[in-house]
MIPATI-760927 format. One line per field, with one value per residue: residue in three letters; x, y, z of N, C-alpha, C in turn. Coordinates in pm, whole numbers, plus 50000, padded with zeros to 5 digits. Example, Ala and Ser with C-alpha at 12.3 -4.5 7.8 and 13.67 -1.06 7.14 Angstrom:
# residues 2
residu [Ala,Ser]
n_xx [51319,51285]
n_yy [49431,49775]
n_zz [50780,50708]
ca_xx [51230,51367]
ca_yy [49550,49894]
ca_zz [50780,50714]
c_xx [51320,51290]
c_yy [49670,50003]
c_zz [50780,50787]
//
This chain:
# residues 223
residu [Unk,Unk,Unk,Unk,Unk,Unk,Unk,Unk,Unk,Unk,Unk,Unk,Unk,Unk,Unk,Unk,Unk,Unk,Unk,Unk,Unk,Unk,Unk,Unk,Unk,Unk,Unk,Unk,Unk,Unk,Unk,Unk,Unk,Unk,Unk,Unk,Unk,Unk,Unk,Unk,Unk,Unk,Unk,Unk,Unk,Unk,Unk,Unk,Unk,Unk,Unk,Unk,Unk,Unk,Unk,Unk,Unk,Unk,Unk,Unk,Unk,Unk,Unk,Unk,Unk,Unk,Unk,Unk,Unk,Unk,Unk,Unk,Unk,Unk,Unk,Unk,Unk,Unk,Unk,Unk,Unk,Unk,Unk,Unk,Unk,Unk,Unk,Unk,Unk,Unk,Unk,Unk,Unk,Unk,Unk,Unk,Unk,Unk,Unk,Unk,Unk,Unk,Unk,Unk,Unk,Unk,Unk,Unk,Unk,Unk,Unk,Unk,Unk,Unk,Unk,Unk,Unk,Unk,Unk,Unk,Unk,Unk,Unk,Unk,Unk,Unk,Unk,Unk,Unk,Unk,Unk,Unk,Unk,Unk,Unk,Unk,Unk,Unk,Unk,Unk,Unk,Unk,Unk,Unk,Unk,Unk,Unk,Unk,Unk,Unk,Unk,Unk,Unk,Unk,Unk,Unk,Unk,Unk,Unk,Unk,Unk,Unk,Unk,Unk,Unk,Unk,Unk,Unk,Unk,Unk,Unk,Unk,Unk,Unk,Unk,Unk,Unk,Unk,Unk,Unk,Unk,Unk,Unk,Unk,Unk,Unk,Unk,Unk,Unk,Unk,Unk,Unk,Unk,Unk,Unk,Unk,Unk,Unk,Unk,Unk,Unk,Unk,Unk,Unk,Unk,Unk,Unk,Unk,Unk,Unk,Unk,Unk,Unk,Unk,Unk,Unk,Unk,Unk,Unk,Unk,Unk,Unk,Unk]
n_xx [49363,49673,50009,50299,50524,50836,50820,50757,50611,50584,50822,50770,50639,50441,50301,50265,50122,49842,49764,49699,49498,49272,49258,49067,48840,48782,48532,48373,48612,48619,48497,48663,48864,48760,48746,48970,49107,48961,49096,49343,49552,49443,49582,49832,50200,50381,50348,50372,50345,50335,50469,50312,50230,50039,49962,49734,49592,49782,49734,49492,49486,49628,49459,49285,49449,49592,49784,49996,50327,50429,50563,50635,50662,50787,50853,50813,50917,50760,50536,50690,50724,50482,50448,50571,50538,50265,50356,50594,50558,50502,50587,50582,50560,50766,50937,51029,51227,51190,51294,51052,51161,51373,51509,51316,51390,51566,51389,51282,51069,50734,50376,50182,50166,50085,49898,49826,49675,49949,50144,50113,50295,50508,50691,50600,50755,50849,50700,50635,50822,50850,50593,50705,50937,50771,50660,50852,50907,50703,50619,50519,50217,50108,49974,49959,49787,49660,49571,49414,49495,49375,49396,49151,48972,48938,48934,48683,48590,48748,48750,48511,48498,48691,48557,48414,48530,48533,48793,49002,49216,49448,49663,50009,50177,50083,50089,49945,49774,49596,49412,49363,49608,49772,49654,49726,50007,50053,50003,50154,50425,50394,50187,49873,49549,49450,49276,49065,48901,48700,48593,48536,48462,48815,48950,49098,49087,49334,49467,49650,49808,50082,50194,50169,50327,50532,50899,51138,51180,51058,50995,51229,51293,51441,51637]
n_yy [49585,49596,49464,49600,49466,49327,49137,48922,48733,48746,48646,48386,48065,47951,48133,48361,48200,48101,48345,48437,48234,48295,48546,48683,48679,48896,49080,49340,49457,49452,49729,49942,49909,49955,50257,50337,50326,50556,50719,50739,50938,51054,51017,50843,50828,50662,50397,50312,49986,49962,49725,49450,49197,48913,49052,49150,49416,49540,49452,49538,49822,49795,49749,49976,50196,50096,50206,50279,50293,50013,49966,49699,49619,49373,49152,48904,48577,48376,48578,48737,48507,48454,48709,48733,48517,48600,48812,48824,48842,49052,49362,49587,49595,49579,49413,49435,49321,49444,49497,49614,49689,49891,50204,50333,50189,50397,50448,50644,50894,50919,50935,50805,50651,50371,50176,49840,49676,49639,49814,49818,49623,49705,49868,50165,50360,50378,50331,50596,50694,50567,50695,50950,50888,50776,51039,51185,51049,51073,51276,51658,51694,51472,51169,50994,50691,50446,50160,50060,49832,49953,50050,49971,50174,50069,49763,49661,49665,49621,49328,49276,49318,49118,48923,48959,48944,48681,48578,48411,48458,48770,48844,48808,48939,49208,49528,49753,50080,50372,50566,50776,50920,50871,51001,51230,51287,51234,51474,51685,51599,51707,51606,51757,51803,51577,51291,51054,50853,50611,50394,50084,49958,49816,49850,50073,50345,50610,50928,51127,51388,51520,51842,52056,52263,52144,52061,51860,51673,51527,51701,51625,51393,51183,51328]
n_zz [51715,51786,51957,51960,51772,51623,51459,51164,50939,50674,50514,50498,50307,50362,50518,50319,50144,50312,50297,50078,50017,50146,50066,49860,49951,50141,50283,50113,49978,49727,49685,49810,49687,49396,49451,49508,49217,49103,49182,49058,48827,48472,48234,48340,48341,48456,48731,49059,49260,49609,49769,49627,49663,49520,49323,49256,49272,49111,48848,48840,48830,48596,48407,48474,48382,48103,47935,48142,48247,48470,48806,49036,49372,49559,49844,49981,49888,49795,49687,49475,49272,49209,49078,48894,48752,48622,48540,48389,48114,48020,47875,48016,48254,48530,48783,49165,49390,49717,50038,50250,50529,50453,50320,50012,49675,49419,49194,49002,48904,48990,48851,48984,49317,49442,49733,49874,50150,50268,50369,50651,50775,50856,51100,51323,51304,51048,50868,50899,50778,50514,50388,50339,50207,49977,49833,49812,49568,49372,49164,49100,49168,49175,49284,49600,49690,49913,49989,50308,50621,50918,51240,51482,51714,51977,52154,52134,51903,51726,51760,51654,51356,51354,51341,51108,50912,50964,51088,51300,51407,51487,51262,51315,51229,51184,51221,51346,51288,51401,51173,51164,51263,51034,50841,50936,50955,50659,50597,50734,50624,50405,50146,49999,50008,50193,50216,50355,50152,50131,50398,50562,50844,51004,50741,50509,50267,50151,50100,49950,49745,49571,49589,49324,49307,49393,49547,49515,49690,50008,50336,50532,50412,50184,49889]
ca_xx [49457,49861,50093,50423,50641,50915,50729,50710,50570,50547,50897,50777,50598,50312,50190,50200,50039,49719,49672,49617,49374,49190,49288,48962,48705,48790,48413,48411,48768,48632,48439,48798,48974,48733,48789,49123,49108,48906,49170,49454,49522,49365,49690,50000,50314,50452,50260,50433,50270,50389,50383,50196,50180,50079,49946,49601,49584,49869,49655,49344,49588,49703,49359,49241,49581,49640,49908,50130,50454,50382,50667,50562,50771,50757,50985,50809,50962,50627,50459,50709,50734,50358,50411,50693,50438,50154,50331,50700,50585,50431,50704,50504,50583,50893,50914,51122,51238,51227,51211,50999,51225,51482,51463,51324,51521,51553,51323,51281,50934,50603,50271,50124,50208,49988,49953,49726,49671,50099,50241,50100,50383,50606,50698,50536,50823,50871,50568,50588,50940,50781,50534,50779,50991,50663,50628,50973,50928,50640,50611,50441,50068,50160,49859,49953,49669,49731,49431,49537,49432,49415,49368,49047,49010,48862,48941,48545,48555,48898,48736,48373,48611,48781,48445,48331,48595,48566,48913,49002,49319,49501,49794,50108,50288,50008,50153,49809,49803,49502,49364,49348,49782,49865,49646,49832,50139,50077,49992,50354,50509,50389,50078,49786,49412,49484,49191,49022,48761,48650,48640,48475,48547,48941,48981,49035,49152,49301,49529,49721,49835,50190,50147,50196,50457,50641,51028,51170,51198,50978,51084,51347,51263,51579,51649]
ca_yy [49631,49467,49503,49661,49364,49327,48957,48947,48593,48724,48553,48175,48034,47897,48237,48372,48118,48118,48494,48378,48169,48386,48713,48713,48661,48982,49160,49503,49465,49556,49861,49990,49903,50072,50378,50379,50324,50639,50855,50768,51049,50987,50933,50822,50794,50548,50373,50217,49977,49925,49563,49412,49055,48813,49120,49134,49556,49584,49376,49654,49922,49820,49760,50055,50274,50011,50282,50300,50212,49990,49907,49610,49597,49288,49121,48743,48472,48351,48685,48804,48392,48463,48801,48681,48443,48657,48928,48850,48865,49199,49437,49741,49583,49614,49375,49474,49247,49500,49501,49802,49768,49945,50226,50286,50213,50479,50392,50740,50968,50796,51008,50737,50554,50252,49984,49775,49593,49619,49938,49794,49542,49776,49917,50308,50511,50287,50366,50762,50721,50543,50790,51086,50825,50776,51147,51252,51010,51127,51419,51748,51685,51318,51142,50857,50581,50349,50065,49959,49807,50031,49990,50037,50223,50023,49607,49558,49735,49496,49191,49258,49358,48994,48823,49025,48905,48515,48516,48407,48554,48878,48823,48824,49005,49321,49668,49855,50200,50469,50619,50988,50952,50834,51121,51372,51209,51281,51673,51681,51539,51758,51641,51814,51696,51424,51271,50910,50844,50503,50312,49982,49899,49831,49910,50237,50367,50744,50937,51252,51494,51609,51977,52095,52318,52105,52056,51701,51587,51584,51802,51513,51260,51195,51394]
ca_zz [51816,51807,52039,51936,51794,51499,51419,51010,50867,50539,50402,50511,50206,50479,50542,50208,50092,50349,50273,49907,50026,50224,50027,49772,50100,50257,50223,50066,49937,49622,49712,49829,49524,49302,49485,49491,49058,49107,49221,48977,48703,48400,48158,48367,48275,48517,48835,49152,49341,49725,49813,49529,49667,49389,49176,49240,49278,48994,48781,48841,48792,48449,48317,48463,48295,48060,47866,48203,48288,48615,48856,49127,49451,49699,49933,49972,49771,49730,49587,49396,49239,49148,48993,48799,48646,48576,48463,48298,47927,48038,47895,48092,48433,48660,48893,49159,49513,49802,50151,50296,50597,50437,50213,49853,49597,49340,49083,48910,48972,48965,48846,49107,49433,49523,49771,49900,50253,50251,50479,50807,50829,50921,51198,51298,51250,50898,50808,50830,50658,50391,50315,50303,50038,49852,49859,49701,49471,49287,49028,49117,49097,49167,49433,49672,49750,50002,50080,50446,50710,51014,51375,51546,51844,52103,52153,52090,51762,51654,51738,51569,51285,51308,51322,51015,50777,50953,51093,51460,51486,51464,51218,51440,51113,51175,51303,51330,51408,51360,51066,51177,51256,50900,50789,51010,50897,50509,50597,50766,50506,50252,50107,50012,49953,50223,50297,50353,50021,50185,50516,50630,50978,50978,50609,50510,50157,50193,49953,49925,49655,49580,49571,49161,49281,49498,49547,49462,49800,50107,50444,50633,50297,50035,49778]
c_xx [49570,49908,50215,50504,50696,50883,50706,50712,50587,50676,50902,50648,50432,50224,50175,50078,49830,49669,49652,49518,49214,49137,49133,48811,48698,48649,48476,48562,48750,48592,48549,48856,48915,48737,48909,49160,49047,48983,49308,49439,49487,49460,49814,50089,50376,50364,50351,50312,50373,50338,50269,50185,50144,49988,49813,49545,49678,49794,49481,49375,49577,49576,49276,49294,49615,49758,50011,50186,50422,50541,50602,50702,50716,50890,50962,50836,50849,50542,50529,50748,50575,50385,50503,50604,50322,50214,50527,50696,50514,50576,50674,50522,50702,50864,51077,51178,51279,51198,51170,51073,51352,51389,51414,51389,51478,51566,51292,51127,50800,50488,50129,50171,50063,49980,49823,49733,49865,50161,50264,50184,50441,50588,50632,50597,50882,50791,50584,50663,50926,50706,50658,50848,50888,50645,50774,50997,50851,50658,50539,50337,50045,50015,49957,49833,49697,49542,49482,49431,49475,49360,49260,49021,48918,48887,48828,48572,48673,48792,48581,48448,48627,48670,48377,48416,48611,48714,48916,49094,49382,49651,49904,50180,50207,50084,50071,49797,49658,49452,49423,49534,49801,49811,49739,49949,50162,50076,50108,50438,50527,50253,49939,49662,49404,49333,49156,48894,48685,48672,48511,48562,48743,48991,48999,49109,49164,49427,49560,49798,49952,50157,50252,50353,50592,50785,51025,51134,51062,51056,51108,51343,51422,51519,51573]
c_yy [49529,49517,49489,49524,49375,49145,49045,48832,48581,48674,48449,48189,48008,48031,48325,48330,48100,48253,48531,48306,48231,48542,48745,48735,48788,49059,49301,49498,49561,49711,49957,50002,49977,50169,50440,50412,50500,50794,50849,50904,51018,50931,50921,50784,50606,50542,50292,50191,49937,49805,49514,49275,48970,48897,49178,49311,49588,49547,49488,49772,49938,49794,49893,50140,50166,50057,50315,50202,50151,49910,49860,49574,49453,49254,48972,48684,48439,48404,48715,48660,48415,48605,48750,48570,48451,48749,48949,48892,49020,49356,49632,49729,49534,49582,49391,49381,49396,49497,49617,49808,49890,50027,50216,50291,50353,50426,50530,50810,50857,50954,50952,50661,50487,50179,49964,49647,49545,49675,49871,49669,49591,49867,50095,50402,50475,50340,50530,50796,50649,50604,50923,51008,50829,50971,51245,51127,51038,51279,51490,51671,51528,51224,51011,50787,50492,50298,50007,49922,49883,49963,50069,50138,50198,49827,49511,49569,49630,49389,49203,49278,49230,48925,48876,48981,48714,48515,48526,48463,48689,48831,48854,48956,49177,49409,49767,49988,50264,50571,50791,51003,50937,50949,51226,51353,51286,51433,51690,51653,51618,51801,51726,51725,51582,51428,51116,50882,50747,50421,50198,49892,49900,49856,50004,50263,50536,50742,51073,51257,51560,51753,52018,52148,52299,52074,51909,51604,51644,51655,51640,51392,51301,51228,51296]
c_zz [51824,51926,51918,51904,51618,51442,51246,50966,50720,50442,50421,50400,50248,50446,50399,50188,50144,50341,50151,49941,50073,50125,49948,49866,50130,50215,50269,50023,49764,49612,49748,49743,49438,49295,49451,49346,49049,49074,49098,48865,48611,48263,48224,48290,48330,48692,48955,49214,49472,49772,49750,49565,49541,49292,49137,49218,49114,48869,48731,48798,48622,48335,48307,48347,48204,47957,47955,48227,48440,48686,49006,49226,49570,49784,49937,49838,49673,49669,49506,49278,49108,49037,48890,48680,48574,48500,48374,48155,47905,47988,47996,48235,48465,48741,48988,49308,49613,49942,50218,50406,50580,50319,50078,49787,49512,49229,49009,48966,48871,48924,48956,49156,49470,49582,49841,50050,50267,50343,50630,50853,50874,51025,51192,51224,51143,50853,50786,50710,50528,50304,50283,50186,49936,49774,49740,49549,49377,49222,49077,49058,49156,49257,49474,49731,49823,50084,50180,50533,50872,51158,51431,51683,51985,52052,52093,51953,51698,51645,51701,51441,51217,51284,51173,50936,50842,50969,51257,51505,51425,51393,51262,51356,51140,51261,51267,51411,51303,51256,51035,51194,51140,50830,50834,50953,50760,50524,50619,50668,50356,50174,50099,49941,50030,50282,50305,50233,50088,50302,50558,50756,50958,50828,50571,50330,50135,50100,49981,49761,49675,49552,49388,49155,49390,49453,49528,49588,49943,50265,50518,50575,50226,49947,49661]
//
């Protein structure tokens, strides 16, 4: 549970940096991620990930698809420093500097949208307008996956939550909102097949389906 604030840590080097330290701890992280590998299509063309931090999802991605085109978006100095060093001699990855407060750029259609513990920086009504961008950016048939961290619905349930991954505080940078809205959200928007595949306590990993015979854009998304 946050309270409502425009607080974002993630371009000081500090907080990067301790959510690399931390980032491999989180239990069940993988049980999420393998899911998510689950749902991609089985030969993409081209893969976005949303907020790839220092690469660790893009990295699972490209072994899973190891024949797609992968394009990696961040905004910290410090993640996109790391991807730049894991993955420059990579001619299959597109790294790209963006900030999710502002729109996506136009990067061309994806056969998949991915991200990982990334969306919930942003603000709510960022967040829906993010999915409707993710949404016109993919190809008929297209899926979006998104591993996030959601907000519980009750204060106890947060802070057994925080004691379960060993952390004392609530990251100031968090903008946690409810599982069942971001689903409702993707139906509005368009998608079909939306559902949640996996959830442990605040974790959740859920995913929609461009419809085959959909239009380019989503209803109040860019062209």
């Amino acid at each position: 549970m946050t309270a409502s604030s425009d607080v974002n840590l993630w371009s000081t080097a500090d907080h990067a940096l301790e959510y690399l330290r931390r980032a491999d701890s989180i239990p069940h992280r993988v049980e999420g991620e393998s899911t998510l590998l689950e749902l991609l299509p089985e030969n993409p063309d081209r893969i976005l990930d949303l907020g790839s931090g220092a690469g660790r999802l893009l990295a699972l991605v490209k072994a899973a698809r190891p024949h797609a085109q992968l394009v990696a978006l961040d905004f910290s100095a410090t993640m996109l420093e790391e991807l730049h060093r894991l993955f420059d001699s990579d001619s299959a990855v597109k790294i790209v500097s963006h900030d999710f407060d502002c729109p996506l750029p136009d990067l061309g259609r994806f056969d998949a949208i991915v991200s990982s513990f990334a969306i919930h920086h942003v603000n709510h009504e960022r967040k829906r307008a993010l999915y409707a961008e993710a949404f016109s950016a993919l190809i008929p048939g297209g899926v979006f996956a998104n591993l996030e961290h959601v907000d519980s619905p009750s204060r106890r349930l947060h802070r057994a939550f925080l004691k379960a991954i060993g952390w004392e505080d609530e990251d100031p940078s968090n903008k946690l909102l409810d599982l069942d809205t971001q689903l409702r959200w993707l139906r509005e928007i368009g998608f079909e097949d939306v559902d949640c595949h996996w959830k442990w306590r605040e974790l959740a990993l859920f995913s929609g389906l461009k419809p085959a015979d959909s239009r380019s854009h989503a209803p109040g998304g860019p062209a």
